[in-house]
MARBA-3410 file (N, C-alpha, C, O; in Angstrom, 1 decimal):
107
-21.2,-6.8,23.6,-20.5,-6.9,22.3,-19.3,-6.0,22.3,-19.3,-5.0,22.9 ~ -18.4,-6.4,21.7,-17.1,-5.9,22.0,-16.8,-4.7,20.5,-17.1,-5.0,19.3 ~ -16.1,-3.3,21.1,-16.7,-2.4,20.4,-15.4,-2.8,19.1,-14.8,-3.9,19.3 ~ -15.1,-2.0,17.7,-14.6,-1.9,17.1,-12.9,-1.9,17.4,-12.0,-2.5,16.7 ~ -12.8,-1.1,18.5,-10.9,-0.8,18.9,-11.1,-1.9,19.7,-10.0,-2.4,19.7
-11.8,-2.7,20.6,-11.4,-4.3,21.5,-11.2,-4.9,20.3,-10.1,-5.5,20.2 ~ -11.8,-5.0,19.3,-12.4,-6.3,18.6,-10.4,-5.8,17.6,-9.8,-6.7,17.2 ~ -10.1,-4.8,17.5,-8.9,-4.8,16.6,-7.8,-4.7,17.7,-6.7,-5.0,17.1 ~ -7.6,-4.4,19.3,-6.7,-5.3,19.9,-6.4,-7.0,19.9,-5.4,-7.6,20.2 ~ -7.5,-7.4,19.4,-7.5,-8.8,19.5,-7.6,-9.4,18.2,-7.8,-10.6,17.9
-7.5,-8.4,17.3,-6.9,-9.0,16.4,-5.3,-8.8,16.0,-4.5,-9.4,15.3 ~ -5.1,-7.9,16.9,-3.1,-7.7,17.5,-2.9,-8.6,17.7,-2.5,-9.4,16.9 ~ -3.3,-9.3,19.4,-3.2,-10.1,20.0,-2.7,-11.6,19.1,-1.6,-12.1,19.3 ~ -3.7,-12.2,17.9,-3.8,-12.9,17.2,-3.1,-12.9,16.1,-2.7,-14.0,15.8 ~ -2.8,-12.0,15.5,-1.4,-11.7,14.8,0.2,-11.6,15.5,1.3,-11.6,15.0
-0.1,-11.7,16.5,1.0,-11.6,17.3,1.8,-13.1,17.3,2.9,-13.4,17.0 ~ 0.8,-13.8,17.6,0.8,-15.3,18.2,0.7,-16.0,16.7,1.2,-17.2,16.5 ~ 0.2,-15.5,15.9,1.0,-16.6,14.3,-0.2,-16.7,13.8,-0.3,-17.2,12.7 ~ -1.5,-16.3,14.5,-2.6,-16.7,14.2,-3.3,-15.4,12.9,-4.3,-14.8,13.2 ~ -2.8,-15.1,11.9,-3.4,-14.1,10.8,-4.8,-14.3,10.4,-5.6,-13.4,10.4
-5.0,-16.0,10.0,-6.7,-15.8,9.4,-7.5,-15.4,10.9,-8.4,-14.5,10.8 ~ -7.3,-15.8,11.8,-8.2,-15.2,13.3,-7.9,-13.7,13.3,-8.9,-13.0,13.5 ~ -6.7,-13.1,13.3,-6.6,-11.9,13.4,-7.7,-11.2,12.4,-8.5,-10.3,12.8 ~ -7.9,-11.9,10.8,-8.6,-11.0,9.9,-10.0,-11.3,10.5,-10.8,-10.3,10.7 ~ -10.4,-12.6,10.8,-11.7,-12.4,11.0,-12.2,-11.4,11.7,-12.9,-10.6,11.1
-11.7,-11.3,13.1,-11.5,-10.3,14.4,-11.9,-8.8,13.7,-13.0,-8.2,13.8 ~ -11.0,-8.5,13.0,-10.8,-7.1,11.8,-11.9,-6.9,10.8,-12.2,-5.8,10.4 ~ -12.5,-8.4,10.5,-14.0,-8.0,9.5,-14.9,-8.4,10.4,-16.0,-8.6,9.8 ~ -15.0,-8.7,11.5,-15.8,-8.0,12.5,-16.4,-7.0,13.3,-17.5,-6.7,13.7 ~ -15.0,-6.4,13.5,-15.2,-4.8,13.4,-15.4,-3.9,12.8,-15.6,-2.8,13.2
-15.2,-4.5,11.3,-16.1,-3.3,10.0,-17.2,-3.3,10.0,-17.9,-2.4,9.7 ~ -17.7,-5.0,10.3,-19.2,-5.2,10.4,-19.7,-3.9,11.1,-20.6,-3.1,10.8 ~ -18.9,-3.9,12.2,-19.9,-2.9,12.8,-19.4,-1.8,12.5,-20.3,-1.0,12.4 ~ -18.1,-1.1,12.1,-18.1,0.0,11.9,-17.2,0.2,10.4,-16.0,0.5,10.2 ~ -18.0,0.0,9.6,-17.3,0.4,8.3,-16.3,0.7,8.0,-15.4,0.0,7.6
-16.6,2.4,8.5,-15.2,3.0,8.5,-14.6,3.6,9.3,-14.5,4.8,9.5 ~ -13.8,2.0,10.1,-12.7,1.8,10.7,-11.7,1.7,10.1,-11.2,0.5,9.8 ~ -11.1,2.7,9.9,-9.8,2.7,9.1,-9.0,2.4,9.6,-8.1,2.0,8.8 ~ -8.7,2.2,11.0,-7.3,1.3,11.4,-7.1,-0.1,10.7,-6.2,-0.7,10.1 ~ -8.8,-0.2,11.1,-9.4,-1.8,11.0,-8.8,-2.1,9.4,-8.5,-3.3,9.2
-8.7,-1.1,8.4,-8.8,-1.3,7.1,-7.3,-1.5,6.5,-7.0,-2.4,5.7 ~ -6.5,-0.6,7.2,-5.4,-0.6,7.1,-4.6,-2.1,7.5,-3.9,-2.7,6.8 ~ -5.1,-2.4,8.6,-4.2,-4.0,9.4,-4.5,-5.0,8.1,-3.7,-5.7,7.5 ~ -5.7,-4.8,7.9,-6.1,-5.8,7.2,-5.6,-5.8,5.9,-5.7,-6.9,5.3 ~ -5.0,-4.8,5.1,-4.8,-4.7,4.0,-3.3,-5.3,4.3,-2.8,-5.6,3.2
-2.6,-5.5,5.1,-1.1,-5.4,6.0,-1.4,-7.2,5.7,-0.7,-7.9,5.0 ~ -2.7,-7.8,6.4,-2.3,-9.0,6.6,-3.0,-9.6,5.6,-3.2,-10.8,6.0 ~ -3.6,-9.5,4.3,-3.9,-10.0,3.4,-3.0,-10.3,2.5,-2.9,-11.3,1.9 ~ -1.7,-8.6,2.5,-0.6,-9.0,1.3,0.2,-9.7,1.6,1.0,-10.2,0.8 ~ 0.3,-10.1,3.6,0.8,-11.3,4.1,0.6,-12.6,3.5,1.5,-13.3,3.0
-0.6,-12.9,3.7,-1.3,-13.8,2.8,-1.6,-14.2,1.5,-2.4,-15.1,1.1 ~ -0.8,-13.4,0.7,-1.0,-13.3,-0.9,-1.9,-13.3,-1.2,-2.1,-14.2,-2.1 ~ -3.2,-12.3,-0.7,-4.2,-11.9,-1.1,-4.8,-10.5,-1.6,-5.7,-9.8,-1.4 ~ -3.5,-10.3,-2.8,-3.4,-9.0,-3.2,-4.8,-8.3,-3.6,-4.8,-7.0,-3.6 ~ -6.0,-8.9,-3.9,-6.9,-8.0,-4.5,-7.3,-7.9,-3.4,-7.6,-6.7,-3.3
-7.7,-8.6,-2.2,-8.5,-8.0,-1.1,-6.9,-7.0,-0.3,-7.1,-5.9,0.1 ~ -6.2,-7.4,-0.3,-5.0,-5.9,0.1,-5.4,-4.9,-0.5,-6.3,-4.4,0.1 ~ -5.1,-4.4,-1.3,-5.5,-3.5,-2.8,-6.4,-2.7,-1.8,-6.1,-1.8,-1.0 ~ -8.1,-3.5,-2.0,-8.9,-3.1,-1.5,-9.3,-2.0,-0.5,-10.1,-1.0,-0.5 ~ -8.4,-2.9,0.6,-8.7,-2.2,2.1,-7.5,-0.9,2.4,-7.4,-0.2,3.4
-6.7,-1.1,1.4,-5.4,0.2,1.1,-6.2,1.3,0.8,-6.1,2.4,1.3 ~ -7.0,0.9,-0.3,-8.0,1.8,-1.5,-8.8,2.4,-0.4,-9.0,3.6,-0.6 ~ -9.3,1.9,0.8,-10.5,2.2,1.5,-9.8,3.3,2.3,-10.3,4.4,2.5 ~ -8.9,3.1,2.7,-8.3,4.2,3.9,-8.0,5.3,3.2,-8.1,6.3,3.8 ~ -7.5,5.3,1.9,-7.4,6.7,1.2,-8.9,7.0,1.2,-9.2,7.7,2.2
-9.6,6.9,0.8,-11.0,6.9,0.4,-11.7,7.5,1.8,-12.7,8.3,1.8 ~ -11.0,7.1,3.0,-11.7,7.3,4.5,-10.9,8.4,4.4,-11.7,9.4,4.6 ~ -9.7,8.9,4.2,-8.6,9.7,4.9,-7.6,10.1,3.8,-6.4,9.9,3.6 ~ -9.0,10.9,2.9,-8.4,11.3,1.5,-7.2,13.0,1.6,-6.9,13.6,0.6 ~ -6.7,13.4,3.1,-6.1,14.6,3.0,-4.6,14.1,3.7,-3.5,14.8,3.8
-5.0,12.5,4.3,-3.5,11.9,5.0,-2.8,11.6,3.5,-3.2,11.1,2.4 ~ -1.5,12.1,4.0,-0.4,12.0,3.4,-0.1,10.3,3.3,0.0,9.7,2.3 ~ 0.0,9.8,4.9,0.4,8.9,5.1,-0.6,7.5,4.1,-0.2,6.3,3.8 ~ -1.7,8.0,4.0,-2.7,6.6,3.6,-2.3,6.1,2.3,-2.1,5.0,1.9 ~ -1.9,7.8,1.5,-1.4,7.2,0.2,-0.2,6.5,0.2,0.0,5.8,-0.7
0.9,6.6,1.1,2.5,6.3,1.3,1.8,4.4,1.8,2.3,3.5,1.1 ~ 1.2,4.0,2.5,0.9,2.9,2.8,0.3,2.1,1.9,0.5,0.9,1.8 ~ -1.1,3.1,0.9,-1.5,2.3,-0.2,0.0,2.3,-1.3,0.1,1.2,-1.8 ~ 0.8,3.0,-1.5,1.7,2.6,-2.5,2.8,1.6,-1.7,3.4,0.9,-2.6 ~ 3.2,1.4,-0.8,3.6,0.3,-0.2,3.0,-1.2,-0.5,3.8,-2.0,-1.0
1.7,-1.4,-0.2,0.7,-2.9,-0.6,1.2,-2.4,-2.0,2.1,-3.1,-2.3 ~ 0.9,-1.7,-2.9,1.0,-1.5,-4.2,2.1,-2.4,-4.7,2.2,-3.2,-5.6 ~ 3.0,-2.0,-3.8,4.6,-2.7,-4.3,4.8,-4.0,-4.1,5.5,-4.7,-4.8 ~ 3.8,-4.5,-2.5,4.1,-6.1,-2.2,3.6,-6.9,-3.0,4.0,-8.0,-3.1 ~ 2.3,-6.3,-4.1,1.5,-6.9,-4.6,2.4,-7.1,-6.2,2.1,-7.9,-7.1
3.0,-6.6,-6.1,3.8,-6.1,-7.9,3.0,-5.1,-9.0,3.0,-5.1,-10.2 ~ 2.4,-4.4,-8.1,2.1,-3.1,-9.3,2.8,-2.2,-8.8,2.5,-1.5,-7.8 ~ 3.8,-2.2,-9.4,4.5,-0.7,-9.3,4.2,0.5,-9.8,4.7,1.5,-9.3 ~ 3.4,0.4,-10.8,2.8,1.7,-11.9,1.7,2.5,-11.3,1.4,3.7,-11.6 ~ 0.9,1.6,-10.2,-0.3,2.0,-9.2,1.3,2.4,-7.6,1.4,3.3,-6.8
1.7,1.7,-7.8,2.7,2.6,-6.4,3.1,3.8,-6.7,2.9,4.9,-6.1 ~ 3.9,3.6,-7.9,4.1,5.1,-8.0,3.5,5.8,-8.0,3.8,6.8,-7.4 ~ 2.3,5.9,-8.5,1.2,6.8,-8.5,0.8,7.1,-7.2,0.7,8.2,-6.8 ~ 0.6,6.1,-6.4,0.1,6.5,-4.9,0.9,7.1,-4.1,0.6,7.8,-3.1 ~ 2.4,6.7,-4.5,3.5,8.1,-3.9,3.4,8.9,-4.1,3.3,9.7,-3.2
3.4,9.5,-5.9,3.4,10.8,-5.8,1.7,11.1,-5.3,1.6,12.3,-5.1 ~ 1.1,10.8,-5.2,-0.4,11.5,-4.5,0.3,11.9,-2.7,0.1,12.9,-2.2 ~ 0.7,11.1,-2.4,1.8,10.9,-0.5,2.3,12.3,-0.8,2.1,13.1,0.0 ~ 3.2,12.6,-2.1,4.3,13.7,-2.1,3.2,14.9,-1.9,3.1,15.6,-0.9 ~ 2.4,15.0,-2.7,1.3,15.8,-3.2,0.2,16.3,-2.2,-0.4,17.3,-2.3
0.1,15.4,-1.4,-0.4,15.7,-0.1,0.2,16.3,1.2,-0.4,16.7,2.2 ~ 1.5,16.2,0.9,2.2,16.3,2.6,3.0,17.7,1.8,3.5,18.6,2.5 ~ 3.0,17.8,0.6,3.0,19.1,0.4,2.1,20.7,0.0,2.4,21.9,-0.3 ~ 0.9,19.9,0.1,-0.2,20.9,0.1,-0.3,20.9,-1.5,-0.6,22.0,-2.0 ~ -0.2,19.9,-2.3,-0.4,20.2,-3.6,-1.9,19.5,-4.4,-1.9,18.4,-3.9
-2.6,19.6,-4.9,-3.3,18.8,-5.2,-3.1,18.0,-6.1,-2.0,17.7,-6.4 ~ -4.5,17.2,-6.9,-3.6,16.0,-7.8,-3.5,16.3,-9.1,-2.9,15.5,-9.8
END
C-alpha cells in the first residue's frame, strides 16, 4: 500500500496532466490513512477552489491551521482560499492571524 507522501506525488503527477478529480481522490486517500496530512490538506483545499468547491476548500484550509496552529504561513494560505471563494471578511481575518503569528503576537 502506497504510504501517504507516494499517494500525494501522484496526486502531483495527476494535477499536472489536467486530471484534478483523480488528483483529489489520490489526496483523500492519503488522509484516509493519515488524517493529518497537512500537505495532503493543503493541495486539496488548492484544488477544490479550482473546482468551485468552496465549502470543501474552506474546510481543508481550516484543517491545516487547526494541524499547524503556530505557522504563520497556514493562516496566509487559509486567507488566500478565503479570497478565491469571495469571503473577504474571513480573509482578512486569517491575515491578520498570518501578521499575528510571524510576529510573535497572539490573537
Amino acid at each position: 500500500m502506497p504510504t501517504p507522501d507516494q499517494l500525494y506525488d501522484q496526486a502531483i503527477d495527476l494535477r499536472d496532466a489536467g486530471d484534478k478529480p483523480a488528483a483529489i481522490a489520490k489526496l483523500e486517500e492519503a488522509l484516509a490513512a493519515d488524517p493529518n496530512f497537512t500537505i495532503g490538506h493543503g493541495m486539496l483545499a488548492r484544488l477544490y477552489v479550482d473546482l468551485g468547491e468552496a465549502e470543501k476548500a474552506i474546510a481543508h484550509a481550516q484543517k491545516v491551521v487547526e494541524l499547524e496552529p503556530d505557522d504563520a504561513f497556514s493562516y496566509t494560505a487559509l486567507s488566500v482560499i478565503y479570497v478565491r471563494c469571495g469571503r473577504i471578511p474571513e480573509a482578512e481575518h486569517a491575515k491578520a492571524m498570518a501578521w499575528n503569528k510571524q510576529h510573535g503576537f497572539e490573537e
